[in-house]
Each structure stands twice: as structure tokens, then as C-alpha cells.
N, C-alpha and C positions, 0 to 999 in steps of 0.2 A: 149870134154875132151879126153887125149888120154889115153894110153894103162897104159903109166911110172905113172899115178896119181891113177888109176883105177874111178872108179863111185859115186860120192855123192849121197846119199839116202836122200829124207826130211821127217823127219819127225814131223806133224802137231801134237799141243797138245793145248787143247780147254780150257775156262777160267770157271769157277764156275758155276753151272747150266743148261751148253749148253752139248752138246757134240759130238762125231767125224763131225757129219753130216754136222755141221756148214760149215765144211772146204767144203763140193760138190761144192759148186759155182765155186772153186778155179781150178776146175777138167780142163776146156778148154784151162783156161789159163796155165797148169802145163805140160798138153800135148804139148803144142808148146814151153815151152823155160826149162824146167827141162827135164834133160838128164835122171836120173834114178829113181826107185820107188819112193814112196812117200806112207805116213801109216798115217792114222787120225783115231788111238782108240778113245774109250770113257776110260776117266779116273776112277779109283774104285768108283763106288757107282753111274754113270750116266750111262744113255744111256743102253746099254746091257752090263754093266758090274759090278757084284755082288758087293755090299758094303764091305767094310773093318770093322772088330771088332773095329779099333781105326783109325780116320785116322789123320796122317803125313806125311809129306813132303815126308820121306823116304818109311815109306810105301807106296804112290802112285808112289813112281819111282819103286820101286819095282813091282807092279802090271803091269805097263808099260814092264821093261823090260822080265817079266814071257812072255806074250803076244807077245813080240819078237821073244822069245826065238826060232821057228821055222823060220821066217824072217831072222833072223842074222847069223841062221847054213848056211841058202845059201849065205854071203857076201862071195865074192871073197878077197882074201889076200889083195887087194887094197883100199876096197869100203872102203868108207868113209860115217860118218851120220851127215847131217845138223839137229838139234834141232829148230825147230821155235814155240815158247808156246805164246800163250795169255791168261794175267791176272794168275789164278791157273797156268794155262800152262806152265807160261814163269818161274816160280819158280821152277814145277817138271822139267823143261827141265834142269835149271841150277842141283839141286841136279843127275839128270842122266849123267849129264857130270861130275859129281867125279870119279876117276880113278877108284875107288873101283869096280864100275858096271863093267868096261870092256869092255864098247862098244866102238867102232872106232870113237867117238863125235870130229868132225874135228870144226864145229864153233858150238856158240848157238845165239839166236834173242831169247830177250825175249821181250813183246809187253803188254805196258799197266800194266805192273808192279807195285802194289799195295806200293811204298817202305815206307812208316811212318803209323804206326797204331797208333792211340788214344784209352785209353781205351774204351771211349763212342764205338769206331767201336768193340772193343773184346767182347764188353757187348754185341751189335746188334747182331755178328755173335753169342757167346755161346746162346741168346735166339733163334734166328731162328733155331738153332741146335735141341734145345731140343722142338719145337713144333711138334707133332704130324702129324702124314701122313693126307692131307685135301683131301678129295672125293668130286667129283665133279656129274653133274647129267650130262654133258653133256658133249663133244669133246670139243667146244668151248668154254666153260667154263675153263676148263683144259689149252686148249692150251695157250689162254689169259694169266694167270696165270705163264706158264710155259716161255712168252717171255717177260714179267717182269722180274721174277727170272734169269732168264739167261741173261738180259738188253738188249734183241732182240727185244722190242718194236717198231713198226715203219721201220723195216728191212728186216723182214720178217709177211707174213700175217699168220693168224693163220693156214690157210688149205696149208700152203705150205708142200710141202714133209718133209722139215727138221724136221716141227714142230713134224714128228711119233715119232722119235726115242727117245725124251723127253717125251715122255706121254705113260701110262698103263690101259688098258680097260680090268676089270673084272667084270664079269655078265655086270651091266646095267653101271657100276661106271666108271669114271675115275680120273687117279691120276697122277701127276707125275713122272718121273723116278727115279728121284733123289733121293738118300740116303737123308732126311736133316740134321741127324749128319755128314753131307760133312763139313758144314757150322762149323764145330770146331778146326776145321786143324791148328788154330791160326794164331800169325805170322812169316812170314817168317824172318829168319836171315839171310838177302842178304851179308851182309858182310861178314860171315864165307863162305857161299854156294860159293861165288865169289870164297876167297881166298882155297876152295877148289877144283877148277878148272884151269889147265893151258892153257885151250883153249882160240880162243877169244872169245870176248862176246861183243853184243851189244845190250840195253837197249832203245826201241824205244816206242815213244807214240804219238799220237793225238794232234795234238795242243788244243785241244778245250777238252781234257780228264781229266774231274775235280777230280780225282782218284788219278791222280800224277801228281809232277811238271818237268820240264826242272831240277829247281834247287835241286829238293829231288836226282833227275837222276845222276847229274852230283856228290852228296858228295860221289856217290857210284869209281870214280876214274875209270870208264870205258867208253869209247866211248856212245855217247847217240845221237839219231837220233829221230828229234821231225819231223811228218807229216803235213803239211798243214790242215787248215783246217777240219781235222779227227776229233774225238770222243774218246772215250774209247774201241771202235767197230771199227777200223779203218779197221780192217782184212775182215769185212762184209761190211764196205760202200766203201772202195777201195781195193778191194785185187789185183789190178797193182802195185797201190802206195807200198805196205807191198811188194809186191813180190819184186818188184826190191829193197828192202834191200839185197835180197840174192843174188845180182849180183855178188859177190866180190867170191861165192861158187860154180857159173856154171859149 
């Protein structure tokens, strides 16, 4: 990239339950073909970062961009920031590309994007919301648990490094990290969030991602990019495949 465009920045934004750490895998492959920084917070209420009193869409961008706020004083007049979210992710990515925030958002990739909620799903998410924090007796117990919730079953093993940064060890106990009033954030209003955005925006999923369809993707009027063979985890079982969506940003 040269001098006249200045630097694209990416930054990684995690789906429901997980958080930044998901994205390490991503780390070897970003050094060799992403030119500049790259940022994979935990969004409010996951990982090491404090819960929200109520959470929303806009509140979680907002948590995002406070967290910036030292990152983006050093953008040079040029940089530029790529958004790439998965599932939660790819929603707060689109509300952070509203003019209003003011950050330099040059494209967004949202991935795995939840777009038609049935009440039955509002019902599931307001009860998992209001269940009470579960204690475990053991790491493994915990972890277990923690890659369900996040639908990292099968991806990652429970002793992997990722799994610390989702789990809380006090005295003997462990728990989760996760806020689970995360779980009431509701649903998103892809169509306003879009038409509040003049960047581009592309809407990419899993073939095999029983979450959403090709056709839910396409009534949203935006470019949509279905993976072979992927999941709803597409960013964890191929992050080449996900990555080269953002060729068009190098």
C-alpha cells in the first residue's frame, strides 16, 4: 500500500460468548499478508472486559470505540480501518461504521450474521440472560461449558490457551467470563444499521451455517459471500478462506 492511500488497520470483533482470543490462530497468517495493526478486544461483558448496566448494540460499539480511543490518536491522517465481526461481532462492526462514531471505517465484513429472529429465539436468548452465574468445581468443567456457549465445541480443546481468557477461577470455583445478561442485547435491525452506513459492506457466511441463509443475506440488498463448506465458525475452521474476503482492503 502506498504513501497516497496510507494504512488499513483490521480490526477483529468476536461473536457471542467467545472473545478477542478466538482471533490468535489468525496471528501467523495476518503477519504475512496484512500490512498494518490489527485489534481483537473482548467485547463488554466477555473476556476482560467489564459488563455493561444494559447491553445494546450501541452500547457495545461504544465500549469498542472507548477502548480505541488510545489506538486511533496514533492513526496517521491516512489510516484507514477495516471492520471484520463475527455473529455479535459482525453487528457491532456494522453499528461502529455509523458516521457518528468518527472512526476512519473504510469497509465492514460481517460474518455469520444472525439476520431473522423468531420469537421462540428472543424467548431462548431473554431466559439464558436472566439465569444466574453457574460455578463449576473444576477448569474442565467450566471450560466444557464455556465452548458450547461460545459454539467452539469441537475447534478448540478445552486446555487450549484460548479457552483462559473465557473462564474465572475464584478460591476453588470456576465460572465463566461472560456477563450472561450479554445474552439480551436482542435483535439486531440490520436494515436501519445498513442504511446507516455509507461504507461497503459485505455479509459472508458458511455454507453449512444453519444461523442464516444465502437467501435471509441477499433481502438485506448487499453483496453476500457464502464459504464452502464452513459452519457458523467459519473464521475458526478456515481463517485463509475468511481472510482472503478482505483482499479487495490489502
Amino acid at each position: 500500500m502506498g504513501d497516497a492511500t496510507g494504512t488499513r488497520h483490521l480490526l477483529l470483533l468476536h461473536g457471542m460468548g467467545a472473545t478477542g482470543e478466538v482471533w490468535l490462530p489468525w496471528a501467523p497468517l495476518l503477519e504475512r499478508h496484512w500490512a498494518g495493526r490489527w485489534f481483537a478486544p473482548d467485547l463488554a461483558g466477555h473476556g476482560w472486559s467489564p459488563p455493561l448496566p444494559a447491553y445494546t448494540f450501541q452500547e457495545l460499539a461504544g465500549r469498542v470505540v472507548e477502548g480505541l480511543g488510545p489506538v486511533a490518536r496514533r492513526f496517521g491522517p491516512r489510516d484507514r480501518l477495516v471492520l471484520l465481526g463475527h455473529s455479535l461481532g459482525g453487528v457491532v462492526a456494522l453499528a461502529l461504521a455509523a458516521p457518528s462514531w468518527r472512526l476512519p471505517v473504510d469497509a465492514v465484513v460481517g460474518l455469520g450474521v444472525k439476520a431473522v429472529w423468531s420469537p421462540a429465539d428472543l424467548d431462548k436468548a431473554r431466559e439464558l440472560a436472566a439465569r444466574p452465574v453457574t460455578w463449576f468445581a473444576t477448569r474442565d468443567e467450566a471450560a466444557r461449558r464455556y465452548l458450547r456457549v461460545s459454539g467452539l465445541t469441537g475447534l478448540f480443546a478445552p486446555d487450549h490457551p484460548v479457552v483462559d481468557a473465557g473462564l474465572r477461577r475464584e478460591d476453588d470455583r470456576w465460572r465463566l467470563a461472560m456477563d450472561p445478561a450479554a445474552f439480551a442485547v436482542g435483535e439486531p435491525r440490520l436494515p436501519a444499521l445498513l442504511a446507516a452506513t455509507d461504507v461497503p459492506v459485505l455479509l459472508a457466511r458458511g455454507e453449512r451455517d444453519p444461523m442464516v441463509s444465502d437467501a435471509q443475506l441477499k433481502e438485506l440488498d448487499v453483496p453476500v459471500a457464502t464459504l464452502p463448506g464452513l459452519g457458523h465458525q467459519a473464521h475458526v475452521e478456515d481463517p485463509a478462506a475468511v481472510l482472503a474476503l478482505l483482499d479487495p482492503y490489502l
